[in-house]
N, C-alpha and C positions, 0 to 999 in steps of 0.2 A: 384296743388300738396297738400297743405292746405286742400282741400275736399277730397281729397285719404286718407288721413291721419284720417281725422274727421269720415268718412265713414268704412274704419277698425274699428277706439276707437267703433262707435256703434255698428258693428256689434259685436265686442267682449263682451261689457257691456250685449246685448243682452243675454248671454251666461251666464251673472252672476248671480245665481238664488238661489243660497244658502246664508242662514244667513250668514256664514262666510266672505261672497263674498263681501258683503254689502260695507262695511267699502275701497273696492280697487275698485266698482262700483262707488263710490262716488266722488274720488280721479282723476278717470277719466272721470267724468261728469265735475271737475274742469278746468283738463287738457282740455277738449272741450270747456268750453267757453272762456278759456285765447286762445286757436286758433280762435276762431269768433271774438276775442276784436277788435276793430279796435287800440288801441295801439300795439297790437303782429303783425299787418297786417303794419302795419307803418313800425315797425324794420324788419319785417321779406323784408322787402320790401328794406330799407337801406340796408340789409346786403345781399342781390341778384346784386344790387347795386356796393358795396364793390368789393365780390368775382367776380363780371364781370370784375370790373378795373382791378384783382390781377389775373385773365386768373385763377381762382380756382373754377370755377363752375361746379357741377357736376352732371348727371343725375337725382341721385335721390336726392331731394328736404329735406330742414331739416325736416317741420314737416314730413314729410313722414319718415324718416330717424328714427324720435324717436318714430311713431308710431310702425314701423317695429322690434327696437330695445326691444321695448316689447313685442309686440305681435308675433312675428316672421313673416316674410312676403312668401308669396311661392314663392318658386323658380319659372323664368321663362324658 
């Protein structure tokens, strides 16, 4: 889910091609490597973890979740 996520951020960054852009290209090249850390891969992994003990797991995945929430994701 982590690569669905990272895979939208690029191909959106893709897309970022005006000086203005620069500065929220940047922001999200951030946001991609704090998903490749292997500390975000740890927690994200605790808290998969977590919400299985607590029966609150849910389809769609967090990074996927907050890539979506920016990017908007398409409807299926």
């Amino acid at each position: 889910d982590t690569d669905r996520a990272l895979v939208l951020l690029e191909e959106y960054c893709k897309k970022l091609r005006k000086p203005e852009e620069q500065q929220l290209k940047k922001a999200i090249r951030k946001v991609m490597g704090i998903f490749k850390s292997s500390l975000f891969q740890a927690l994200l992994g605790s808290f998969k973890k977590k919400a299985t003990r607590h029966g609150t797991t849910s389809h769609t995945s967090l990074p996927e979740a907050l890539a979506c929430d920016v990017l908007g994701c398409p409807k299926d």
